[in-house]
C-alpha positions in Angstrom: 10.7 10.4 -6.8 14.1 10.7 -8.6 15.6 13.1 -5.9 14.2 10.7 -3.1 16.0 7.8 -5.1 18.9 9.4 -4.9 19.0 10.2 -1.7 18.2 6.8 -0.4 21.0 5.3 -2.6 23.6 8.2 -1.1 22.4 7.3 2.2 23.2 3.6 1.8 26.7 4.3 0.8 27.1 6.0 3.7 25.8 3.3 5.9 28.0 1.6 8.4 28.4 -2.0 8.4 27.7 -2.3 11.8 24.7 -0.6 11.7 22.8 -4.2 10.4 23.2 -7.8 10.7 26.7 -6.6 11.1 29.0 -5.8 14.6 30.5 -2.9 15.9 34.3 -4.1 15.7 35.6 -6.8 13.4 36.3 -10.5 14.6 35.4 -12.9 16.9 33.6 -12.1 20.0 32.1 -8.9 18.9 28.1 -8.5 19.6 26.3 -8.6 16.4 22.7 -6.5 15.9 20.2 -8.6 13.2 17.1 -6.0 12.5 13.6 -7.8 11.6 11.0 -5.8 10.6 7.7 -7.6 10.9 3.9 -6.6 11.0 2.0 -7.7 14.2 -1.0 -7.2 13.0 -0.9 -8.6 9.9 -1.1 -11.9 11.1 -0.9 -14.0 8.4 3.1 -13.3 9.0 3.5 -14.2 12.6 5.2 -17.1 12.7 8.0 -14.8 11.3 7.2 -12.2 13.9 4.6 -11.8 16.1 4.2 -15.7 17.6 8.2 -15.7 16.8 9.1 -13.3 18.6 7.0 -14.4 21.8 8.3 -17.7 21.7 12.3 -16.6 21.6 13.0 -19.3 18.7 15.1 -17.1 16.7 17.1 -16.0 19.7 17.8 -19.9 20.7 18.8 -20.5 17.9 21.5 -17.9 17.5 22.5 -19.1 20.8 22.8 -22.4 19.2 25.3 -21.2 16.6 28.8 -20.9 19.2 30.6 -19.0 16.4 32.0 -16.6 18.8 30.0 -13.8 18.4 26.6 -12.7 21.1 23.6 -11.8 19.3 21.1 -9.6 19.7 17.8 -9.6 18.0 16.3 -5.9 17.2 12.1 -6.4 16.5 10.7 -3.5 14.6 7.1 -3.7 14.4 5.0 -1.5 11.3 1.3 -1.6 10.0 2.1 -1.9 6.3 5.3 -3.9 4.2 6.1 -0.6 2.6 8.1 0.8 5.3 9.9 -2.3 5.8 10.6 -2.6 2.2 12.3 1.4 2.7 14.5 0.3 5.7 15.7 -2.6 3.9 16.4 -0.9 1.0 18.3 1.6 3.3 20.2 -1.1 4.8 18.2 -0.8 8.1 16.5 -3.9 8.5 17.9 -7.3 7.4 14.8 -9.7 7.3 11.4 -8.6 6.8 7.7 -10.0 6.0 5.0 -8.9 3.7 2.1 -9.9 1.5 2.7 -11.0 -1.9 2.2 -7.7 -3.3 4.3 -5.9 -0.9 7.1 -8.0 -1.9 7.1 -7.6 -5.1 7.8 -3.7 -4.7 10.2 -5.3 -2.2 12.4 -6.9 -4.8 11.8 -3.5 -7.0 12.9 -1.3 -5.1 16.0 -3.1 -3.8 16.6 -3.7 -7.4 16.4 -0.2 -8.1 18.3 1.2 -5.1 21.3 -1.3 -6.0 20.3 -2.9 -2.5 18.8 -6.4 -4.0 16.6 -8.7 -1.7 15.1 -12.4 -1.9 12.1 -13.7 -1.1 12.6 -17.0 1.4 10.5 -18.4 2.8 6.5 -17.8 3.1 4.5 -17.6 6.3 0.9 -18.1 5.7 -1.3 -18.6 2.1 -4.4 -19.5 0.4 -4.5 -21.5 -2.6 -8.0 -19.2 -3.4 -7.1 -15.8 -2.3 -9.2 -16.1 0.5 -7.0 -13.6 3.1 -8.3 -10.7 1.2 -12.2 -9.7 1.5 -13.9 -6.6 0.1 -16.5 -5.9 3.1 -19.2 -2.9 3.5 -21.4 -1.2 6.7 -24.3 -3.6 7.6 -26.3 -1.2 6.8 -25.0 -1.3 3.1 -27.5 -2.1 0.1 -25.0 -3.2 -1.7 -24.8 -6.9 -2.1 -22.5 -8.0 -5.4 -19.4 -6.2 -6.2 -20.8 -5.0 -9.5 -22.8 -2.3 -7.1 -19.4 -0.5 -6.3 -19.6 0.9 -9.9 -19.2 5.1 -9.3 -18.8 4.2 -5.4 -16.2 5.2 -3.0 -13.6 2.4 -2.3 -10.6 2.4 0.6 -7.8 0.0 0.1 -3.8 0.5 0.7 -2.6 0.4 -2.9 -0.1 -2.0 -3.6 -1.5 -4.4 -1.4 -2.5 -7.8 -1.9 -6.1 -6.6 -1.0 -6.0 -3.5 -3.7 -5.0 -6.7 -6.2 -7.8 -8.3 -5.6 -9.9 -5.0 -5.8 -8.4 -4.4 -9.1 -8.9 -8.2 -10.7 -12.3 -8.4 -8.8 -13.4 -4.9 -10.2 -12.3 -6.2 -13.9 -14.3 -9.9 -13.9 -16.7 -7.5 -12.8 -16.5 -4.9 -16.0 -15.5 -2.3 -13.9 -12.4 -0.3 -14.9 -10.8 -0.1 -11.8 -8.9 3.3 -12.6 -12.1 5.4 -13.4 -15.1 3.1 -12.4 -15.1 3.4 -8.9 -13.3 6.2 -7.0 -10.8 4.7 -5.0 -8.9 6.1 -1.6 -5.7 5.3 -0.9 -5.8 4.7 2.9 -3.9 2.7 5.7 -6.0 0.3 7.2 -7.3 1.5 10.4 -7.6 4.9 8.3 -10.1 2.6 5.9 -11.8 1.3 8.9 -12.7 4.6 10.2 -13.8 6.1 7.5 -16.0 2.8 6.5 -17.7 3.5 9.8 -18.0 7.5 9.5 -19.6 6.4 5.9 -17.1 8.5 4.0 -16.7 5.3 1.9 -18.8 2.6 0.7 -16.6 -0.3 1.2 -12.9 -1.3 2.5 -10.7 -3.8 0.5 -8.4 -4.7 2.7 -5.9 -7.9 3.7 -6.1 -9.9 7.3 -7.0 -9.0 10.2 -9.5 -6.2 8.9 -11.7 -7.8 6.9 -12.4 -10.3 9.8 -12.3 -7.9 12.7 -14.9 -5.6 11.4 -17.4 -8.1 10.8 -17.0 -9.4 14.4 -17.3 -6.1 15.8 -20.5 -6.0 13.9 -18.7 -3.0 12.1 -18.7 -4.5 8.8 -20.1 -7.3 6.6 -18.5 -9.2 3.7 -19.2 -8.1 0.3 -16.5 -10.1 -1.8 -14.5 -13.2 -0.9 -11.3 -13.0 -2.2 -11.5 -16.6 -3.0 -13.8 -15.9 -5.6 -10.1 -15.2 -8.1 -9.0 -18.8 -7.4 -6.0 -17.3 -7.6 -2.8 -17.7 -4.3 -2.5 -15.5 -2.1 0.4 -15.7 0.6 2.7 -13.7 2.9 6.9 -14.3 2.8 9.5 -13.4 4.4 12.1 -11.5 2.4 16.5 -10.3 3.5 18.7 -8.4 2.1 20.7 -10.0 -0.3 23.8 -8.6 1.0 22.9 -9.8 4.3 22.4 -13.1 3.3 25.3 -13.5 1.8 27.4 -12.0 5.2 25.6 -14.1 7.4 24.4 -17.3 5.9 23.9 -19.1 9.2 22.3 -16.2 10.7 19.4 -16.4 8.1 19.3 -20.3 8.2 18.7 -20.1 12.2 15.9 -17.7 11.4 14.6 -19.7 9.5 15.0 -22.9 11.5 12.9 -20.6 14.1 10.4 -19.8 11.6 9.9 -23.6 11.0 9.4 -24.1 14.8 7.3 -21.2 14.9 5.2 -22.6 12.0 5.0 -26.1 13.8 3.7 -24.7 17.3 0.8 -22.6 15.4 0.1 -26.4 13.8 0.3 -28.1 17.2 -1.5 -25.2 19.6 -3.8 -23.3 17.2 -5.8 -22.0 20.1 -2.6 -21.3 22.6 -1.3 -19.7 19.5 -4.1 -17.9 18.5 -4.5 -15.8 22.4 -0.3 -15.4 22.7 -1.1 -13.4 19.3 -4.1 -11.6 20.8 -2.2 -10.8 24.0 0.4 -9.1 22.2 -1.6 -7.1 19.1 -5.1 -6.5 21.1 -6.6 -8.0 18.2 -9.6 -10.6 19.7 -8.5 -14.5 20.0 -11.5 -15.6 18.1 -10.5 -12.9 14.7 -6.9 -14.4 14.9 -8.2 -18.0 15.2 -10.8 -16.9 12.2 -7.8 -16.9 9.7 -4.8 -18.7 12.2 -6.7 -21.5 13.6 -6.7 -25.2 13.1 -9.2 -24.8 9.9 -8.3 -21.8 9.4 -8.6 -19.2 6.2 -4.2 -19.3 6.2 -2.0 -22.4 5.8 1.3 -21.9 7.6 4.4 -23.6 6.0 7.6 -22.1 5.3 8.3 -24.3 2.1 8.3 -21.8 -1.5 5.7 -23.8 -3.3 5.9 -23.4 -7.2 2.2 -22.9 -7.5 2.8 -19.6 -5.0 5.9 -18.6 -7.3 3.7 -18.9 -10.6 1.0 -16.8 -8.5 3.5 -14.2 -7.9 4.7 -13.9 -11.7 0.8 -13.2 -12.6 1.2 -10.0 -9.9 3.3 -8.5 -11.8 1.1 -7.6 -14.4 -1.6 -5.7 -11.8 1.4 -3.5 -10.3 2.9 -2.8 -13.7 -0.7 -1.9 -14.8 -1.3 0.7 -11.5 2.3 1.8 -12.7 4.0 1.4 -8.9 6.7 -0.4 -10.8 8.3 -1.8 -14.0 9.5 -5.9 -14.8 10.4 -7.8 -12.6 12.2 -10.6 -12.7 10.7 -13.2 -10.3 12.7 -16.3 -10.6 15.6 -14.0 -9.6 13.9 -12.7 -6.7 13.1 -15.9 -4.9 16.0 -17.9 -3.3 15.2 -20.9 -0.9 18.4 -22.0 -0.9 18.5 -20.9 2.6 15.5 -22.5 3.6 15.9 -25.8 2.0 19.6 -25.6 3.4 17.8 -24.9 7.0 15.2 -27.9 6.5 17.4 -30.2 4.9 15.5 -33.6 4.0 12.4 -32.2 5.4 11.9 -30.1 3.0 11.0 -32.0 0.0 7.9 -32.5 2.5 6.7 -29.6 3.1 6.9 -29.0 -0.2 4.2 -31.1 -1.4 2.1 -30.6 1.4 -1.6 -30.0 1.1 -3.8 -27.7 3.3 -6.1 -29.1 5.4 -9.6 -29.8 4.8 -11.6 -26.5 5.7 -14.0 -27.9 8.6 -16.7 -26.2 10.5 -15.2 -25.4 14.1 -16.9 -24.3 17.3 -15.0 -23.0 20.1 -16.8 -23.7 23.3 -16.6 -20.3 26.2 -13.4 -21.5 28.7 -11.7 -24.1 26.8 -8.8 -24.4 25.7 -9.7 -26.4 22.5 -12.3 -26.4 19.6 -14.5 -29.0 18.1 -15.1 -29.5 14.7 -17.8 -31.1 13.4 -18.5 -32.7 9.7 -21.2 -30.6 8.5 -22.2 -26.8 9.3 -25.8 -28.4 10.2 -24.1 -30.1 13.0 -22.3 -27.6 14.1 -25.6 -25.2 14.2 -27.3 -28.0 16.1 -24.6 -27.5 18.2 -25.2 -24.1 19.0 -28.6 -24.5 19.1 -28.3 -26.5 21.9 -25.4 -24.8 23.9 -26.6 -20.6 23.2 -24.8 -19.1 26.1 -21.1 -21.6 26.2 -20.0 -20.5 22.7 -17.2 -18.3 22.3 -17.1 -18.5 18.6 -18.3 -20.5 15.8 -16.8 -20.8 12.2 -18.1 -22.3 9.1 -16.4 -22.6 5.8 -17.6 -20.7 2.7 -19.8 -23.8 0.5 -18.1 -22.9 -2.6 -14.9 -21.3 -1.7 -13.9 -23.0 1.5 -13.1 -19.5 2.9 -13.8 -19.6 6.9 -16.0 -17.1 8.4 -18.0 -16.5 11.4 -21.2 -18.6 11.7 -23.5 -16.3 12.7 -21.7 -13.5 10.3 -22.3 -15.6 7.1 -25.5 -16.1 4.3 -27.6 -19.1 5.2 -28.9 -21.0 2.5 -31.5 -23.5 3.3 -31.4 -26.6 0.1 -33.8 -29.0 1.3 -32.4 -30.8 4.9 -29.2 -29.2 4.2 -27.6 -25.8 6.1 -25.0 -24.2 3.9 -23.3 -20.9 4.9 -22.1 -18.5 3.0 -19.4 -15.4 3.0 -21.3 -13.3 0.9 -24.9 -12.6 -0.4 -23.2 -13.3 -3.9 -22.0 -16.0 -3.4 -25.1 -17.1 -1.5 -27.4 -16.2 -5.0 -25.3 -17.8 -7.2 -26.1 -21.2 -5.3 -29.8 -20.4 -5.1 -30.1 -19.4 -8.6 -28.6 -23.1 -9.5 -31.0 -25.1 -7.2 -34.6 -24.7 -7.8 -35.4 -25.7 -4.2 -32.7 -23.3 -2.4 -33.6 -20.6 -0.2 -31.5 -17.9 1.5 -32.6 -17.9 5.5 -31.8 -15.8 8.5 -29.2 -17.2 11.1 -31.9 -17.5 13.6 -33.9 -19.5 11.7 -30.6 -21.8 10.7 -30.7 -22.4 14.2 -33.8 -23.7 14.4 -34.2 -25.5 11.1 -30.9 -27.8 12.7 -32.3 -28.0 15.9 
């Protein structure tokens, strides 16, 4: 690790400065390459890639800037922030985005390798650490988490999802170090071996969790809301970078806000330009993108997400993938507030909406939502071939999932879904007249 160090830090002194956010000849006119490294897949980040980058924001806006120079705009697309966080750190790529996790290593490493970065802005979040779900093969016995004891776990460590393994497993009593034996794996690797059985369950962030259980793949052991804890994704540049090319950053992040307010105005239209471009299924994206969705999108750098981050610290320092960090040093909005100007203070203190029960009826271009998940299954009840997918929010965590995916609890006239079987007991064990049900007979109890 210490060779590898050095290496990287030789190889940044070596850098030229046109090979990032920089130009190849000094002065006005010259064409100047900015580098953004961005995660398609994880799509909690794509209103500072994926959505962004199919909408041409960022590049109208450095049009907008007349400051002599022509722009262009390199995309780098990669499965995991780790890599990012290495071309960064090698002076490679100038903005990136990640999960919270992710960027702390971020700010580490850049720290470490004299190449310093700041978190900037955030992309999408949960107040309850819902984008992060622990799921198992339906075919699993295992319903709580405290059945993964001695069991075979994938996850990519350092992720947000492995935090939410490691504080899940420990509410739990399990050590997470030597109760369970976990497997460091990327996530499609996880996936795979989920379904080969080599594993018992898959702790992973958004899209996974989601697309497995509607490919019938996978169903939902542990929400991650359970923690109460934020979750969120960022965007993070190079210090160095930002400092060069202030207005550069600031139009990104004017794009980002644009970005951020067309996922807000076209969920749906948002949710299939994302599809169209990752493969990933429309109605997965709009699971955790959509108008009630799982992620709030908003660019603002919310104290309560900053206070979430310092408590991160602790799980990475425990796993020992890094030492202190110093938070309030990381994060800079400076550039963000400076991009926003009075609209900032706004976004700011901005709440998420209300989770609502959804149903997105087969060729439309627009969901309904409906006030209780009763209605919404009397809905379906009534319309069994028009549906192309149905969500319903988690009754004690808010968390959306997939109507006919979640735990049915029957409490007198009253439907209420479920992520998880947990979850699901723990309400039944509370109410003497509760009952957990099959989704078929949901159906017909609200029709």
């Amino acid at each position: 690790m210490k060779r590898t160090a050095t290496a990287l830090s030789a190889a940044v002194l070596l850098l030229p400065l046109s090979a990032c956010g920089g130009s190849a000849q000094a002065g006005s006119g010259t064409t100047v390459t900015v580098t953004i490294g961005y995660q398609s897949k994880t799509i909690n980040t794509v209103t500072a890639g994926t959505l962004l980058r199919s909408l041409g924001y960022f590049e109208r806006q450095l049009d907008a800037l007349h400051d002599g120079h022509t722009y262009k705009v390199d995309w780098q697309d990669y499965a995991t922030g780790a890599p990012i966080t290495a071309q960064m750190t090698a002076g490679k790529i100038d903005i990136g985005s990640m999960g919270d996790f992710p960027l702390l290593l971020n700010a580490a490493r850049g720290k470490q390798l004299g190449r310093p970065t700041h978190l900037v802005s955030v992309t999408g979040y949960n107040l309850r650490g819902g984008l992060n779900t622990v799921v198992t093969a339906p075919s699993s016995a295992l319903t709580d988490l405290k059945d993964l004891k001695s069991k075979k776990v994938s996850t990519s460590i350092g992720s947000a999802a492995d935090g939410t393994l490691v504080r899940a497993l420990q509410r739990a009593g399990i050590d997470p170090n030597t109760g369970i034996a976990k497997l460091n794996q990327q996530p499609a690797v996880g996936a795979s071996s989920l379904s080969a059985g080599n594993v018992d369950a898959l702790s992973q962030f958004v899209a996974w969790p989601g697309l497995l259980a509607y490919q019938g793949r996978a169903k939902a052991l542990y929400d991650g809301a359970q923690l109460n804890l934020p979750t969120f994704h960022g965007v993070t540049a190079r210090a160095d970078f930002a400092g060069q090319r202030p207005t550069v950053l600031e139009a990104f992040l004017k794009a980002q806000t644009e970005a951020t307010d067309y996922l807000n105005a076209h969920p749906v239209t948002a949710a299939e330009k994302v599809a169209e471009t990752t493969g990933l299924p429309a109605e997965v994206v709009y699971l955790y993108n959509g108008a009630h969705g799982t992620a709030t999108f908003d660019p603002a750098v919310k104290p309560r997400l900053v206070s979430a981050l310092k408590q991160d610290v602790s799980v990475l320092k425990a796993a020992k993938l890094t030492g202190d960090i110093d938070v309030d040093s990381f994060v800079d909005d400076q550039y963000v507030k400076h991009a926003l100007g009075a609209g900032y203070t706004r976004r700011l203190t901005a709440a998420p909406p209300p989770a609502r029960s959804e149903v997105w009826p087969k060729g439309s271009e627009k969901t309904t939502a409906f006030t209780s998940p009763r209605r919404l299954l009397a809905y379906l009840a009534r319309h069994p071939d028009g549906i192309r997918a149905a969500y319903v929010p988690d009754t004690t965590t808010g968390t959306l999932w997939f109507a006919d995916k979640s735990v049915w609890v029957a409490d007198g006239s009253r439907l209420l879904p479920f992520v998880t079987p947990a979850t699901a007991q723990a309400y039944v064990s509370g109410h003497q007249d509760a009952r957990t049900v099959p989704y078929r007979e949901a159906l017909e109890r609200a029709s």
